[in-house]
N, C-alpha and C positions, 0 to 999 in steps of 0.2 A: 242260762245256756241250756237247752236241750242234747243235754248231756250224760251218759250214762255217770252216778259220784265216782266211781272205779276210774273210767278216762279218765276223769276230772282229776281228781289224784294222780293221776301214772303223767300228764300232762305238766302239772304242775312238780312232781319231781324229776319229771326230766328237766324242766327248765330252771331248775335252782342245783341241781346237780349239775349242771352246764357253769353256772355262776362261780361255783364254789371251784370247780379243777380248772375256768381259765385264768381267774384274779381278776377279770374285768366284769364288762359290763353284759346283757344280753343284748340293750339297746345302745348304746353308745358309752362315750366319755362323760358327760356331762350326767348331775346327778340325776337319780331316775329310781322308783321305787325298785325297779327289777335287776339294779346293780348299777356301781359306778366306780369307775377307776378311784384309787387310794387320796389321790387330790382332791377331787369331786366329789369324793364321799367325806371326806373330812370337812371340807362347805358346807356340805347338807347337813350335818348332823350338828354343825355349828349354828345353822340358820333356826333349828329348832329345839334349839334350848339346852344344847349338851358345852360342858366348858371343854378349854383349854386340854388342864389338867387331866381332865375324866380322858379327852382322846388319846391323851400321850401316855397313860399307864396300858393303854392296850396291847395283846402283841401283833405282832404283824399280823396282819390278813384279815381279823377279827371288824375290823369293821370295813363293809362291804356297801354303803348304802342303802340300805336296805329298809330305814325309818322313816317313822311319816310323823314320829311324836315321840315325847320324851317319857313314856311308864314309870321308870324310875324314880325321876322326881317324883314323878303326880301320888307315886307309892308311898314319899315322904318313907323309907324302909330302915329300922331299928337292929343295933346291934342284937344278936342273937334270936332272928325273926327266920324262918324256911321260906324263901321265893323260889316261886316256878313260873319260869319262862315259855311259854307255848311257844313254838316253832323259832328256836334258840338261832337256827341258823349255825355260824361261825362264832357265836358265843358272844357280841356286843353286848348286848346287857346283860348278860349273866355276869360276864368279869366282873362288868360296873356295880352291879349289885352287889359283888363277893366282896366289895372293900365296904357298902356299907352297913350289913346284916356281919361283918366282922367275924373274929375265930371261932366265936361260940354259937355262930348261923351258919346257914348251909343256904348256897345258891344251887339250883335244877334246871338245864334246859333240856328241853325234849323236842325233839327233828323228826320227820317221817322220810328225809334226804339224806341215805348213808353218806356223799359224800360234803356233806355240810358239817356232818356227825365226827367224820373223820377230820375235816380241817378244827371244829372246834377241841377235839380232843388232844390235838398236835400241840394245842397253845398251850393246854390246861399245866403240863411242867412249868413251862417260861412262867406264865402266869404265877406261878409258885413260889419260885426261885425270885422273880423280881418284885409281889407283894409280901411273901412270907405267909401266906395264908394257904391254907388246901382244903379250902369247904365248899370245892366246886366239882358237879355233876353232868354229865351227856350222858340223857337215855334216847333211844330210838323208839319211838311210837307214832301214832295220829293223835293230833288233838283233839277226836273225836273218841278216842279210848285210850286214855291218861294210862301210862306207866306208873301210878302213882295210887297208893293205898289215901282210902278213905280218910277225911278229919284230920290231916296229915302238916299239912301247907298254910302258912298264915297269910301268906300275899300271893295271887295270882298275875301275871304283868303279861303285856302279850305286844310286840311293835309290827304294825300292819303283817298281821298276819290273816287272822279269822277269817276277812274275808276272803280269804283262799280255800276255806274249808265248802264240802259243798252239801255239810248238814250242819247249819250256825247253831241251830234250837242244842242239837246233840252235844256240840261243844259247851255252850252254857250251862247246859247241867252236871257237863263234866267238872267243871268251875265249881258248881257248886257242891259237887261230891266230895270232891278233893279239899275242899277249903276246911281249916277248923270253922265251929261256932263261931262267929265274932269275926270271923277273917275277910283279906278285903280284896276288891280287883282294883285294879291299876291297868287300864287297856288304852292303847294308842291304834287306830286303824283308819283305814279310808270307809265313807260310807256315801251314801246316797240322799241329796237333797229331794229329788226327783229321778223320774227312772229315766236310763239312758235310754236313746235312740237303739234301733234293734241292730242295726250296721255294726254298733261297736260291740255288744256283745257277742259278736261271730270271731272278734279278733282274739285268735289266741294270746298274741304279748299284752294285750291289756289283760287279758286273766291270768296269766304271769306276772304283770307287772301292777297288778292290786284293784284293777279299775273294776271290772266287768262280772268281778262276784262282790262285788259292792254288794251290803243289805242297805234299804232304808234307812235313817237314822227312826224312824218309829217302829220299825222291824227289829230294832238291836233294841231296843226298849224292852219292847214289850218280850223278847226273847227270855233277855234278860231275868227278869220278874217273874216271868213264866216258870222258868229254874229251879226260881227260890230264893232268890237276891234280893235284897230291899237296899233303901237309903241309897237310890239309883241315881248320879247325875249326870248328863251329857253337855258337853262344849263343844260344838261345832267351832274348827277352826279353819277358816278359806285360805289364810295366808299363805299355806304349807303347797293348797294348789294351786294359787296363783304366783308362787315361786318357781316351781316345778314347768309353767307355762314361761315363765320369763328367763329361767336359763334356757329356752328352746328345747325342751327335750325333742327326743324324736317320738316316743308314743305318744304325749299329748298335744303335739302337732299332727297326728296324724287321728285324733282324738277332736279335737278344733274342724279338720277338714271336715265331720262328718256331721258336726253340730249345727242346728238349724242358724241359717242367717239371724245375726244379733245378738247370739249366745255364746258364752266360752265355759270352759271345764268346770272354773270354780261354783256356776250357778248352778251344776248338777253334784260335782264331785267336792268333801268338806274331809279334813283329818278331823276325826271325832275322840274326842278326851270319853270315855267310860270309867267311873267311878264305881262299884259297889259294894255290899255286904252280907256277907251271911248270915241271917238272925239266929241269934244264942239258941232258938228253940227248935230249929231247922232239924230233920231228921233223916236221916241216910233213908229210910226204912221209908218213907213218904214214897219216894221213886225206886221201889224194888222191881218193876216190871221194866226189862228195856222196851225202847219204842216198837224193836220188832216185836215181841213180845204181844206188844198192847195191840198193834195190828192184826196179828195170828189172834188175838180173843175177838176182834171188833170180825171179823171174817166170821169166826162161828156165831157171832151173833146176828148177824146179815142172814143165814143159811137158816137159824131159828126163826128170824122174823120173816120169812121171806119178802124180805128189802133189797130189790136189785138193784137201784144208786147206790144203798149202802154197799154191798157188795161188790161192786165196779170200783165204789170211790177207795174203799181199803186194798183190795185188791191191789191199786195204782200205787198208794202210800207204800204198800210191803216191800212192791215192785224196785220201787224209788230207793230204797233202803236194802236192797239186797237181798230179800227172802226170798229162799229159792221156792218153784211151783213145788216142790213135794214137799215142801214143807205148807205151804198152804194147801197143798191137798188132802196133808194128814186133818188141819184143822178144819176143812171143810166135813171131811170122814166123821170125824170124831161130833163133830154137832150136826151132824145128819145120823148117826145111831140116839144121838142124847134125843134128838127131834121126835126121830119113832117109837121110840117107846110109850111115852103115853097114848101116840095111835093107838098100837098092840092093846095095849092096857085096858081102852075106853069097847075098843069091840069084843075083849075076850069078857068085860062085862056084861055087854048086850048080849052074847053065846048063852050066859050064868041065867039072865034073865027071862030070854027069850025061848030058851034051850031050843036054839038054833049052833048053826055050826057055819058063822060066814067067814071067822077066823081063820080063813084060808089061801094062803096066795093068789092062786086062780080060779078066786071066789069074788077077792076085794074087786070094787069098783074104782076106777082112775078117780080122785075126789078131784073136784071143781075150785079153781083158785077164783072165787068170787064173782060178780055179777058181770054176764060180758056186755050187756048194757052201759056198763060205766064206760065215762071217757076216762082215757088213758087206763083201760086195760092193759099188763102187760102181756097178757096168754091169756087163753082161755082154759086149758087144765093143768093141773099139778102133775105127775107122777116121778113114782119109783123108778131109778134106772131100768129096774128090770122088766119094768110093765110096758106094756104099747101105749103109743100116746094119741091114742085115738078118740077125738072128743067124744064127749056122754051126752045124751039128748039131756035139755032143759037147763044145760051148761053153754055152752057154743055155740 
């Protein structure tokens, strides 16, 4: 979606903060990633792999439909292990979790939706009183900058969320920050077989409702790895949306209308099983530059090389991610003085040698940005802010 990430987020907690204060659905009764009545969400969560038992120790409210996969299990998670839950919601898998990481573990979910935050924190007594256990946590953050200290967490679990976030790369290295050495992910989410038609990415309930910030499933891959994460497996699983299509929902029937003749949801959209690991040797210190970061150096290096793709292309990356212009104007500043000085440098030795004196502002010549013969010139001269840019004969 061409969409400011900022909208994208205010968009998306509004529409889960709506979920959470009216107990239903955004989209109807029936189940539906974007919420479903206490009925229909107990269906759902049954059809994918959650028991009996696991529903009925919940407390009320706590599960909202909101899954597309079961983390939990696929986390296989041991007494006395740290899980953290990415966008915990009302706290569905965190309870689940707290019964199986037991008294001497600690379950974490983290919301960027105060009132998701506040319905899951409402349970967390009941939850108490009725397990006996109190090793359960609500922080409020983005899962794109974890509340959560480094090498910390031995399982990350996440139930279709991600693709809600609208920097997935960012989120995965959050994953891999937070994890100890050796620690594992456990992700359930919707992904992309193939890219949707551009109709449905305009609909906001489908990017409320998990569809429409789909990644690729070879985009979550290669994210993934990218991170830092090894021993990567993915399982595509259609069933989940071709259930989703046979209760009727109403987003992906209205998902259906927009699909070319012959096609339905499941041959675009798949619940994908994410497996990973963080290797023993993995180092915090590997990724010490955040992304903005590494764009404000790529800008000054654009300004050195005078490479104007590069600099348009970074420029747009910094854009994307929030870097404000004065902050890429300092980095522009700052590698346009690093730039000049070996100018300075090269003519105050021609002065030494020459014992001339060109060394002088309004002495220097406008220098010539290369041959304007070439195709694809982009100008014909270089100059100093301060200079006129009036081309020089045997340049233009």
């Amino acid at each position: 979606m061409n969409t400011q990430p900022d909208k994208i987020r205010e968009m998306i907690r509004e529409g889960y903060g709506a979920i959470a204060t009216s107990g239903g659905s955004c989209c109807s009764s029936k189940p539906t990633c974007c919420g479903s009545s206490p009925a229909a969400a107990d269906e759902l969560v049954k059809h994918i792999g959650y028991s009996a038992d696991e529903i009925a120790s919940l407390p009320e409210g706590a599960n909202m439909g909101l899954s597309c996969g079961n983390p939990n299990a696929l986390a296989a998670l041991q007494p006395g292990e740290v899980v953290l839950d990415l966008g915990a919601g009302g706290g569905f898998d965190v309870f689940i979790a707290s019964g199986c990481v037991g008294a001497t573990g600690r379950a974490i979910g983290v919301d960027m939706t105060p009132e998701m935050l506040a319905k899951a924190r409402r349970n967390v007594s009941i939850h108490r009183d009725t397990t006996g256990l109190d090793n359960v946590e609500f922080r409020l953050g983005e899962i794109e900058h974890l509340p959560v200290a480094d090498n910390s967490v031995d399982t990350v679990i996440s139930n279709c969320v991600i693709n809600l976030s609208p920097d997935k790369p960012q989120v995965w290295r959050e994953i891999c920050r937070v994890l100890k050495p050796g620690g594992r992910v456990a992700v359930s989410d919707l992904a992309l077989l193939k890219p949707l038609p551009a109709e449905i990415l305009t609909m906001v309930e489908a990017l409320v409702g998990c569809v429409a910030g789909a990644a690729l499933v070879s985009d979550t891959e290669r994210m993934a790895r990218e991170a830092g994460l090894t021993e990567i497996v993915l399982n595509a699983k259609p069933q989940y949306v071709e259930a989703m299509t046979g209760f009727e929902d109403p987003l992906y029937q209205k998902i259906v209308a927009q699909l070319p003749a012959g096609t339905k949801p499941s041959d675009y959209i798949v619940s994908l099983e994410v497996q990973a690991r963080k290797p023993q040797g993995c180092k915090t210190e590997d990724n010490i530059f955040s992304p903005a970061v590494v764009e404000l150096v790529a800008i000054g290096a654009a300004i050195a090389a005078n490479c104007e793709p590069c600099l348009k292309y970074h420029y747009d990356k910094a854009n994307q991610m929030g870097v404000s212009k004065a902050e890429m104007a300092q980095a522009v500043s700052i590698a346009a003085s690093v730039k000049a000085a070996p100018h300075r440098a090269i003519l105050q030795l021609a002065d030494r040698l020459t014992g001339t004196s060109t060394n002088q502002p309004d002495m220097l010549p406008v220098p010539c940005c290369g041959d304007a013969g070439k195709a694809g010139d982009s100008g014909c001269c270089c100059r100093d802010d301060s200079r006129p840019a009036a081309p020089q004969t045997g340049c233009c």
